[in-house]
PDB file of N, CA, C and O in Angstrom:
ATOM      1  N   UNK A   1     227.632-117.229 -21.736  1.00  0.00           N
ATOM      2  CA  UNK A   1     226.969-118.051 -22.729  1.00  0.00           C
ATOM      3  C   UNK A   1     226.961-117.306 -24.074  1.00  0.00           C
ATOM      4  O   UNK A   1     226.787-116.096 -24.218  1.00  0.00           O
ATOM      5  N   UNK A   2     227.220-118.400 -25.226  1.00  0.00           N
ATOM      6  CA  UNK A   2     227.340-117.600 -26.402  1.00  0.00           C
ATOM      7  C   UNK A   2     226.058-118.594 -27.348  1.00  0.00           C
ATOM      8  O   UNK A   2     225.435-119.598 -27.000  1.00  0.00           O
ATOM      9  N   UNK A   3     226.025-117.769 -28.690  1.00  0.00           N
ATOM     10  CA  UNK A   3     224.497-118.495 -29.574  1.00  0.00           C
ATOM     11  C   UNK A   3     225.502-118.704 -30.208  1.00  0.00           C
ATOM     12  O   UNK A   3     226.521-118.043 -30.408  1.00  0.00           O
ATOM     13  N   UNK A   4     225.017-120.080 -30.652  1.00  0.00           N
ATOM     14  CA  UNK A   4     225.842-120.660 -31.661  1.00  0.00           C
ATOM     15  C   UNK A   4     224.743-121.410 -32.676  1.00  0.00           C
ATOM     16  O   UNK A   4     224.073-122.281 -32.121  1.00  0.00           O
ATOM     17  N   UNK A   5     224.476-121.178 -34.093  1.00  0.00           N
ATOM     18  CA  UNK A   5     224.029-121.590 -34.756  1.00  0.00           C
ATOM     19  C   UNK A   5     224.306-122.853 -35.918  1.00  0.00           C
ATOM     20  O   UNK A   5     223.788-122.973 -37.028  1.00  0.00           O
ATOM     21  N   UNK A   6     225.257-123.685 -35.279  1.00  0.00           N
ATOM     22  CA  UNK A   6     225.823-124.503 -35.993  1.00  0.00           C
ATOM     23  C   UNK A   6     224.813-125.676 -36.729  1.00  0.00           C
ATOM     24  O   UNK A   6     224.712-126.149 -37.861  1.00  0.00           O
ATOM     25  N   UNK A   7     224.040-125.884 -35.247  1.00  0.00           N
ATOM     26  CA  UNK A   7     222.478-126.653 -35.991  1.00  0.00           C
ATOM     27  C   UNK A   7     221.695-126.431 -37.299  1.00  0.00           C
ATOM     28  O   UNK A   7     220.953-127.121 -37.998  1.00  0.00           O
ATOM     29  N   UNK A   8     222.146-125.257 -37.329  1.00  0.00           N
ATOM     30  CA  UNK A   8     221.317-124.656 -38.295  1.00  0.00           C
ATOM     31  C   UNK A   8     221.956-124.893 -39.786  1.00  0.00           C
ATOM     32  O   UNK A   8     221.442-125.225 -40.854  1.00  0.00           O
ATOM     33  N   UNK A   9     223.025-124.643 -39.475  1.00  0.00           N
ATOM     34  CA  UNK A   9     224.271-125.379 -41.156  1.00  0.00           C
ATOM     35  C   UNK A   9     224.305-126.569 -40.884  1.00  0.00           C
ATOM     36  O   UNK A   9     224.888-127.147 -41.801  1.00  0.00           O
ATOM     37  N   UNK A  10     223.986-127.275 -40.089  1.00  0.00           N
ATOM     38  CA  UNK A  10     224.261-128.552 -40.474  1.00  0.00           C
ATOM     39  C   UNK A  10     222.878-129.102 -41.240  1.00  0.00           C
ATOM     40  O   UNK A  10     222.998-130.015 -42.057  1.00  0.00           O
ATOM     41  N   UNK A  11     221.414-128.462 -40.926  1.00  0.00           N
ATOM     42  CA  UNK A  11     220.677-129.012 -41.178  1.00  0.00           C
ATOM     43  C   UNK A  11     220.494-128.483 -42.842  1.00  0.00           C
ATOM     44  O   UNK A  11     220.129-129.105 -43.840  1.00  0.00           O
ATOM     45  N   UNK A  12     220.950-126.957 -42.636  1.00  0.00           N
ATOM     46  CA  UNK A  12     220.438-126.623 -44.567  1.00  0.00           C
ATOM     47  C   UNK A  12     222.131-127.693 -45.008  1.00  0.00           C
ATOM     48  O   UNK A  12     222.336-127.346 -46.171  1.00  0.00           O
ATOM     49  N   UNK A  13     222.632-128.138 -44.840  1.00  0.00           N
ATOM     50  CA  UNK A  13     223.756-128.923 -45.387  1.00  0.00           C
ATOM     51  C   UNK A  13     222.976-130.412 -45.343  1.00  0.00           C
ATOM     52  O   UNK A  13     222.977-130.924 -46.463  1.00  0.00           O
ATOM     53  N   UNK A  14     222.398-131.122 -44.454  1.00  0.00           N
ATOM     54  CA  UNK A  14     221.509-132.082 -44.598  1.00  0.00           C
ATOM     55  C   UNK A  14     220.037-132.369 -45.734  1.00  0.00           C
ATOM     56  O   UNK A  14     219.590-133.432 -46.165  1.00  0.00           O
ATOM     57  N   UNK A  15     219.605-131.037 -45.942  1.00  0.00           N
ATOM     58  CA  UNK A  15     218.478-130.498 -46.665  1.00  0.00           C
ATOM     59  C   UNK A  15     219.119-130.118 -47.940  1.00  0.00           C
ATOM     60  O   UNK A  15     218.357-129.826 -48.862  1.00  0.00           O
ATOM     61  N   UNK A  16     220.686-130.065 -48.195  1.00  0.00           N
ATOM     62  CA  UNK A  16     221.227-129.019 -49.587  1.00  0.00           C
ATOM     63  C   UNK A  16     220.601-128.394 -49.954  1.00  0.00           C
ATOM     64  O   UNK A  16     219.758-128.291 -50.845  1.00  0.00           O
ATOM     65  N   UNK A  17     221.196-127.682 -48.902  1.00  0.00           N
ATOM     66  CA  UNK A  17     220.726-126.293 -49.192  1.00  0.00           C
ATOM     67  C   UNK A  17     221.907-124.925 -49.177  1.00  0.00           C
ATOM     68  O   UNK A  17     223.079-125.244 -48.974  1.00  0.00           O
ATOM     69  N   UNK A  18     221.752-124.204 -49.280  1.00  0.00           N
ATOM     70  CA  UNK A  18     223.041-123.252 -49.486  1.00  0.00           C
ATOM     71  C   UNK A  18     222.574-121.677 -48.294  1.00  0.00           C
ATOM     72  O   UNK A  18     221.415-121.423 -47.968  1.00  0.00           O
ATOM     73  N   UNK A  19     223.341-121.165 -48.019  1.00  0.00           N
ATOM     74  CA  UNK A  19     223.051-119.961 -47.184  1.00  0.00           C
ATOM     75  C   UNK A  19     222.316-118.865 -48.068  1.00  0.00           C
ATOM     76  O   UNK A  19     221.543-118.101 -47.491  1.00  0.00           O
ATOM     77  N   UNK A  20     222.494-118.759 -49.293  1.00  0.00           N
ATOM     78  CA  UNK A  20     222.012-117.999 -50.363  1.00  0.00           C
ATOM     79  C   UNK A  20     220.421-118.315 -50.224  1.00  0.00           C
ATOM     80  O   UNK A  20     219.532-117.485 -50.033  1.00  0.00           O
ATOM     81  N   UNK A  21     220.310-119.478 -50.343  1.00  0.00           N
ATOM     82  CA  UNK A  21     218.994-120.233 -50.688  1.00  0.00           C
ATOM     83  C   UNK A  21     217.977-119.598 -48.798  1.00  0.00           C
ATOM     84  O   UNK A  21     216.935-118.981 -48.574  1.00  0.00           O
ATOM     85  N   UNK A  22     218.890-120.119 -48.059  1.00  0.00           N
ATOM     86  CA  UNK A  22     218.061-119.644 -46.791  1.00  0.00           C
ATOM     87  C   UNK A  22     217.715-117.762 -47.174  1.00  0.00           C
ATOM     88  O   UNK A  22     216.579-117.354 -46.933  1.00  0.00           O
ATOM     89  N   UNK A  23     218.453-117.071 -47.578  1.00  0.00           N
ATOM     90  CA  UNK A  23     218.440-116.188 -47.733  1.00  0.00           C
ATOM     91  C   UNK A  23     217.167-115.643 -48.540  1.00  0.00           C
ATOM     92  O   UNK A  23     216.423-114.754 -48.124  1.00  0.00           O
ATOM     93  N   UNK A  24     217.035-116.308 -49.743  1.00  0.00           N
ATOM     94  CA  UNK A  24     215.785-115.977 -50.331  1.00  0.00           C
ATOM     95  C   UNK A  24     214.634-116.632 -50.046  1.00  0.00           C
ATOM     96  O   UNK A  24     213.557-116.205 -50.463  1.00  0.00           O
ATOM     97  N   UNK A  25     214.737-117.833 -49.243  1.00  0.00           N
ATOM     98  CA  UNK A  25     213.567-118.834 -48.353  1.00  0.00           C
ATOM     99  C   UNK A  25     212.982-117.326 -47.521  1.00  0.00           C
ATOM    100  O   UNK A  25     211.858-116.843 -47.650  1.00  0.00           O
ATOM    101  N   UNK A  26     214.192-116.748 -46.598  1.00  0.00           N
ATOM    102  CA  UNK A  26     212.916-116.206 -45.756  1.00  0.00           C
ATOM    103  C   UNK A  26     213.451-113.973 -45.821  1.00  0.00           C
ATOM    104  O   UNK A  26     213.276-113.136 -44.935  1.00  0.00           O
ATOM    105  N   UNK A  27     214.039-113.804 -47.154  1.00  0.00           N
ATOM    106  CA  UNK A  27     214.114-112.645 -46.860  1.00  0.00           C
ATOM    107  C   UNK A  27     214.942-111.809 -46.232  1.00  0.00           C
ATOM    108  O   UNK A  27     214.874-110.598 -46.027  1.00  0.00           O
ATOM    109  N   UNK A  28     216.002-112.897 -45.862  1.00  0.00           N
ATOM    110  CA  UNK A  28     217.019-111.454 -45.014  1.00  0.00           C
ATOM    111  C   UNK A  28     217.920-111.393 -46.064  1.00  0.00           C
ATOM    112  O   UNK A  28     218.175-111.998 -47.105  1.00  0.00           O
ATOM    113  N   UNK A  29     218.475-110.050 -45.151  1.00  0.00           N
ATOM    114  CA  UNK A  29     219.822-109.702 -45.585  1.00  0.00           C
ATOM    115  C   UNK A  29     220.908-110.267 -45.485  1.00  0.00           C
ATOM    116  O   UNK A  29     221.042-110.807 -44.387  1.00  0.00           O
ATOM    117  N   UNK A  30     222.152-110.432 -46.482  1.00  0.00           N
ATOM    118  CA  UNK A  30     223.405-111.382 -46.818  1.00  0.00           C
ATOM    119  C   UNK A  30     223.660-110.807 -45.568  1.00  0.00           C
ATOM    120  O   UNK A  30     224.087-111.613 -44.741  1.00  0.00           O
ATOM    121  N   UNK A  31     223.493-109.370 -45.090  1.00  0.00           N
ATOM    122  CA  UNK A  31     224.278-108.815 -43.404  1.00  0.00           C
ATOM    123  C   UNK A  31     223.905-110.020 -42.268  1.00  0.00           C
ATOM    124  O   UNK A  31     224.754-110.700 -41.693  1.00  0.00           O
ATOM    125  N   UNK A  32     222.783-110.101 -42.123  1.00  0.00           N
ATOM    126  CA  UNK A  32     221.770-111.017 -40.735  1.00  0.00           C
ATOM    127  C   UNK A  32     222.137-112.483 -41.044  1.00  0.00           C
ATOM    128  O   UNK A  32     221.984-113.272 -40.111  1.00  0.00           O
ATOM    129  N   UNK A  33     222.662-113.029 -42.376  1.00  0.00           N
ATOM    130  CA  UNK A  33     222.882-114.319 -42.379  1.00  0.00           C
ATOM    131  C   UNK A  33     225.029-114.444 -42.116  1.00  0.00           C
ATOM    132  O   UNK A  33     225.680-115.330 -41.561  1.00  0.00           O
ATOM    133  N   UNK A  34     225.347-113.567 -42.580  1.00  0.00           N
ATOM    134  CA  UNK A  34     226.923-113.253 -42.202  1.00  0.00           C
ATOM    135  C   UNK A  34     226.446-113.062 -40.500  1.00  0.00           C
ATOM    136  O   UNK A  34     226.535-114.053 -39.775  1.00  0.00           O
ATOM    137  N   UNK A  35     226.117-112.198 -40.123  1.00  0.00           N
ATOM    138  CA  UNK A  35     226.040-112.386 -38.245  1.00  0.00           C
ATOM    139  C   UNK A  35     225.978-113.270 -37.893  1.00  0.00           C
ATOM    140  O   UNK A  35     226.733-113.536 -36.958  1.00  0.00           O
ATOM    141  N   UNK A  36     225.051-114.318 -38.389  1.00  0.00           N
ATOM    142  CA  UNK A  36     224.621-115.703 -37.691  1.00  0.00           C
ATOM    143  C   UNK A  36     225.938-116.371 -38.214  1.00  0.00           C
ATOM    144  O   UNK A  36     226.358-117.099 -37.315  1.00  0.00           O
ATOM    145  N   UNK A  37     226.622-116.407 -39.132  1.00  0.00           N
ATOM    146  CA  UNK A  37     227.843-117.010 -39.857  1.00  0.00           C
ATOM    147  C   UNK A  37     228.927-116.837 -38.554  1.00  0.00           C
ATOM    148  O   UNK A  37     229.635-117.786 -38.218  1.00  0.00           O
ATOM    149  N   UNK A  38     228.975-115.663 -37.932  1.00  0.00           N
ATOM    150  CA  UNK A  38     229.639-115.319 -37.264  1.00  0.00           C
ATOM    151  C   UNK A  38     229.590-115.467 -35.517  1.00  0.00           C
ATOM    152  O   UNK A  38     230.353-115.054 -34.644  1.00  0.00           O
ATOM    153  N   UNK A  39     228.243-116.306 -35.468  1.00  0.00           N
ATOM    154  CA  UNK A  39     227.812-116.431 -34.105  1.00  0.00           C
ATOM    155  C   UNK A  39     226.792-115.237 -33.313  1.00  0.00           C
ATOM    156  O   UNK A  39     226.226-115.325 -32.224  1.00  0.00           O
ATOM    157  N   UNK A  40     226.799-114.261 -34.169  1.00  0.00           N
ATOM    158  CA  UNK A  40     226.584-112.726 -33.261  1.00  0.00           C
ATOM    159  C   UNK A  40     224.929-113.077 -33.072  1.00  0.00           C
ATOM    160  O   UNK A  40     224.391-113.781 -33.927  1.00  0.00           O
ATOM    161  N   UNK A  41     224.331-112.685 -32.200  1.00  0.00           N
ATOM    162  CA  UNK A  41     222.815-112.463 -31.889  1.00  0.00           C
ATOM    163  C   UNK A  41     222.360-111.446 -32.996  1.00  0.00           C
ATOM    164  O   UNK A  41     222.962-110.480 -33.465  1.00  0.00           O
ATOM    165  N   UNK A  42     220.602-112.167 -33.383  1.00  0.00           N
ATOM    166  CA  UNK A  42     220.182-111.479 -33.790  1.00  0.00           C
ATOM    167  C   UNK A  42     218.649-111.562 -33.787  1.00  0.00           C
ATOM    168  O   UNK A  42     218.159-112.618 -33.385  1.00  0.00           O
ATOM    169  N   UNK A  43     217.905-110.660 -34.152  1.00  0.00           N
ATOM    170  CA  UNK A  43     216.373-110.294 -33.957  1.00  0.00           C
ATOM    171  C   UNK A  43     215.795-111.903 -33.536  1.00  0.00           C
ATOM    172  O   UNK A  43     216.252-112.946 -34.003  1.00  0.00           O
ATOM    173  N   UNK A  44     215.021-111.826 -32.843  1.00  0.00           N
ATOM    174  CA  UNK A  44     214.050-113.491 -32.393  1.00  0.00           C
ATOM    175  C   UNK A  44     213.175-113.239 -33.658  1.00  0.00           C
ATOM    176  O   UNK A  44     213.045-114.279 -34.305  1.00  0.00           O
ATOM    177  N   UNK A  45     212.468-112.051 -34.261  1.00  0.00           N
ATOM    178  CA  UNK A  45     212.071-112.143 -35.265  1.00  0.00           C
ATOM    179  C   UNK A  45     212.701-113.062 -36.606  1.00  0.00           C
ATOM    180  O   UNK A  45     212.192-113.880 -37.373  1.00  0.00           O
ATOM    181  N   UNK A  46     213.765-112.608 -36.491  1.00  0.00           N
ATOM    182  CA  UNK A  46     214.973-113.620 -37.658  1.00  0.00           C
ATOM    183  C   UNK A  46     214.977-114.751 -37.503  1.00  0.00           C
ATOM    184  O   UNK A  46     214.864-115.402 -38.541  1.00  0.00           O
ATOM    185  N   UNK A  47     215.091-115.461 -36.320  1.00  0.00           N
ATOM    186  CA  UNK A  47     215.214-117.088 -35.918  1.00  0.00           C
ATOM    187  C   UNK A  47     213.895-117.049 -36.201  1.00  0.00           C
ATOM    188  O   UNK A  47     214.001-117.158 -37.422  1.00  0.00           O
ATOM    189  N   UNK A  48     212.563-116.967 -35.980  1.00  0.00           N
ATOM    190  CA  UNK A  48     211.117-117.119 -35.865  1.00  0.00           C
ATOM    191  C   UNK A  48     211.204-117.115 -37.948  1.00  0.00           C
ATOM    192  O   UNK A  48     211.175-118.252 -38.418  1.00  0.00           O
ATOM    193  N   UNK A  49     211.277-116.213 -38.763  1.00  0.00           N
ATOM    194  CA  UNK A  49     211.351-116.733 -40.128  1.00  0.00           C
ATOM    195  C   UNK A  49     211.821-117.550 -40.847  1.00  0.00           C
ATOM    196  O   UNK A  49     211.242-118.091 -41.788  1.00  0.00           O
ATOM    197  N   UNK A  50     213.604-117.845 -40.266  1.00  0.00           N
ATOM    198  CA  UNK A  50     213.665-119.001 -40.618  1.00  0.00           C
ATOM    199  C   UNK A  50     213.311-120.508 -39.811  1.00  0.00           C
ATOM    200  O   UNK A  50     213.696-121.544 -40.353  1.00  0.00           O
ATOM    201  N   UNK A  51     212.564-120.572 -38.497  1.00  0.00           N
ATOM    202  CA  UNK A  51     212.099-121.672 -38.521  1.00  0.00           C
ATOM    203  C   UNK A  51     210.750-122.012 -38.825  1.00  0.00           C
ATOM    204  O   UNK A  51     210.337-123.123 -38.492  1.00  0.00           O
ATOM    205  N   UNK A  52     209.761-120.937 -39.610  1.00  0.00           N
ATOM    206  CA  UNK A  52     208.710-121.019 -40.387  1.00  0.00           C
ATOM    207  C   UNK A  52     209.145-121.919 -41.492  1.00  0.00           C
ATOM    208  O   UNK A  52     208.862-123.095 -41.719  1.00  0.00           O
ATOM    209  N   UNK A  53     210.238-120.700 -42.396  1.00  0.00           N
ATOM    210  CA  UNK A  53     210.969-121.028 -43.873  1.00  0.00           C
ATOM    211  C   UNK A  53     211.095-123.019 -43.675  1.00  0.00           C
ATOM    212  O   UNK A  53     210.541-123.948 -44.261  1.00  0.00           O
ATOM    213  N   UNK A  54     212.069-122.943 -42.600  1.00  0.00           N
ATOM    214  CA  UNK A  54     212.923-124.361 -42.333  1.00  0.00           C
ATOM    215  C   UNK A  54     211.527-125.515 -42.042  1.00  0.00           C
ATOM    216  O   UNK A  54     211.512-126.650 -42.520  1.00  0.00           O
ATOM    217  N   UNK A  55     210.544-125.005 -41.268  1.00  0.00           N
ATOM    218  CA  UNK A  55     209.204-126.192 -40.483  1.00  0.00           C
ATOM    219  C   UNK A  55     210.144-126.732 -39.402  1.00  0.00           C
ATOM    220  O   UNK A  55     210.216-127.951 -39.246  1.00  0.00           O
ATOM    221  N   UNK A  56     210.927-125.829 -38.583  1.00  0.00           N
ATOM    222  CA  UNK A  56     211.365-126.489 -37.371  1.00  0.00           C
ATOM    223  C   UNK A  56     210.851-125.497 -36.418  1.00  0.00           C
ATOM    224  O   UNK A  56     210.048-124.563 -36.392  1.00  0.00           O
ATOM    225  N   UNK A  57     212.218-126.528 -35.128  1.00  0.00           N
ATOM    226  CA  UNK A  57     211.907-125.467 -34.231  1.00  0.00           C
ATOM    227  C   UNK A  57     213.225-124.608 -33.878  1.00  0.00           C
ATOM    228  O   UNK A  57     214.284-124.732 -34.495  1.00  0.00           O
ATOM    229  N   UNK A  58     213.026-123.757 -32.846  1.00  0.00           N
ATOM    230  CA  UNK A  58     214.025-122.800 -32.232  1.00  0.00           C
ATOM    231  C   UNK A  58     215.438-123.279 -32.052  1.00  0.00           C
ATOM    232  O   UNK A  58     216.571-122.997 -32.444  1.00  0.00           O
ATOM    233  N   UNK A  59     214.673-124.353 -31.076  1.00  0.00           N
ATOM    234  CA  UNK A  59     216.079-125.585 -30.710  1.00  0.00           C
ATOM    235  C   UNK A  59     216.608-126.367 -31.346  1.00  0.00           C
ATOM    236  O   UNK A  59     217.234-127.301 -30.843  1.00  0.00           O
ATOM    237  N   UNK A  60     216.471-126.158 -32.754  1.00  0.00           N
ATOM    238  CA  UNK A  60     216.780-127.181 -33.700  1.00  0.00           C
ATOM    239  C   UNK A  60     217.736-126.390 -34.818  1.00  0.00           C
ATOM    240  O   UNK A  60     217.980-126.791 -35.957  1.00  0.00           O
ATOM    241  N   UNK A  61     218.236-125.097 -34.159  1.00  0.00           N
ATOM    242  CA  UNK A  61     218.829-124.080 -34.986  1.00  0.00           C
ATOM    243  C   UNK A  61     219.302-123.797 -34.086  1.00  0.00           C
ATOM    244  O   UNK A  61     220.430-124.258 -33.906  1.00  0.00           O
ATOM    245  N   UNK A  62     218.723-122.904 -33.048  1.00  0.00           N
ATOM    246  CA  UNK A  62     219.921-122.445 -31.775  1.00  0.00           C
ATOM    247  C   UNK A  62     220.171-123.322 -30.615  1.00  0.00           C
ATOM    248  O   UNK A  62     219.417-124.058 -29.978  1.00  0.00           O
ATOM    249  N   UNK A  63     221.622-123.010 -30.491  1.00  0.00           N
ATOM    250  CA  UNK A  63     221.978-123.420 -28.743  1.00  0.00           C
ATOM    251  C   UNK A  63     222.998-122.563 -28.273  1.00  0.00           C
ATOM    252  O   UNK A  63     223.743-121.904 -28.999  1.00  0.00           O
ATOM    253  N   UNK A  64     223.011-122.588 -27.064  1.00  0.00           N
ATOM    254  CA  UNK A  64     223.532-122.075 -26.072  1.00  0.00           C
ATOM    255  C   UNK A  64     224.644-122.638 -25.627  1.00  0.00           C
ATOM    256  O   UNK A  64     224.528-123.751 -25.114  1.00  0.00           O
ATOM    257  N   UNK A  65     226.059-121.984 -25.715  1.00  0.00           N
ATOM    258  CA  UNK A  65     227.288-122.842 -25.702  1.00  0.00           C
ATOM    259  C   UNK A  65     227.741-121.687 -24.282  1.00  0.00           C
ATOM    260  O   UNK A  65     227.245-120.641 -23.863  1.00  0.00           O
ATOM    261  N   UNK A  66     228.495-122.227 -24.020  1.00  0.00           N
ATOM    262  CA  UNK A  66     228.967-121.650 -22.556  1.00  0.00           C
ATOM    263  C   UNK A  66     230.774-120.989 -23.170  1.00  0.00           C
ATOM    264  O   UNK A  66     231.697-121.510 -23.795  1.00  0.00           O
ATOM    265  N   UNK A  67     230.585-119.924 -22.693  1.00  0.00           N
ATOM    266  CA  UNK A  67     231.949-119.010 -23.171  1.00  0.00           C
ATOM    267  C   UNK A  67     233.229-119.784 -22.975  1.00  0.00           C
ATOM    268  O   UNK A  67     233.096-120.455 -21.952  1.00  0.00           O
ATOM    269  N   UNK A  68     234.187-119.938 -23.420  1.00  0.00           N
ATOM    270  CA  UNK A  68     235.400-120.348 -23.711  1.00  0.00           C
ATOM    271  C   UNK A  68     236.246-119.217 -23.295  1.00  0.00           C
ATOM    272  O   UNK A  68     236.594-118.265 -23.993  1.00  0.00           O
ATOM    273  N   UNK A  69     236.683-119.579 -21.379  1.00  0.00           N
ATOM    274  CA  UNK A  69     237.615-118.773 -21.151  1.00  0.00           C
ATOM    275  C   UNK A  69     238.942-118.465 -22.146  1.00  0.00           C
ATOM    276  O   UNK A  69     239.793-117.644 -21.803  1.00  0.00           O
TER     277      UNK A  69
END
């Protein structure tokens, strides 16, 4: 199983919003928003700020995609 955050661009793309903009919404680093760009896991702390920042939830940003032999 892999994290895939695609929910999550689709919704700041629904909201126009820009990755920059999430960036200064909740404080991370251009590094932690390139990881998530990239699929890679990162801190539950990180998902937990931006779904404060966002007023969602967990599941409304992450899912769980099953590995691609």
């Amino acid at each position: 199983m892999v994290l895939s955050y695609n929910k999550l661009w689709k919704m700041l793309i629904d909201r126009k919003l820009k990755k920059k903009d999430l960036q200064k919404m909740t404080h991370l680093s251009s590094s932690v928003i390139a990881k998530m760009g990239r699929d890679e896991s990162v801190h539950l702390d990180t998902i937990v700020k931006i779904c404060i920042a966002l007023q969602c939830n967990i599941s409304d940003i992450v899912e769980l995609q099953r590995k691609e032999a």
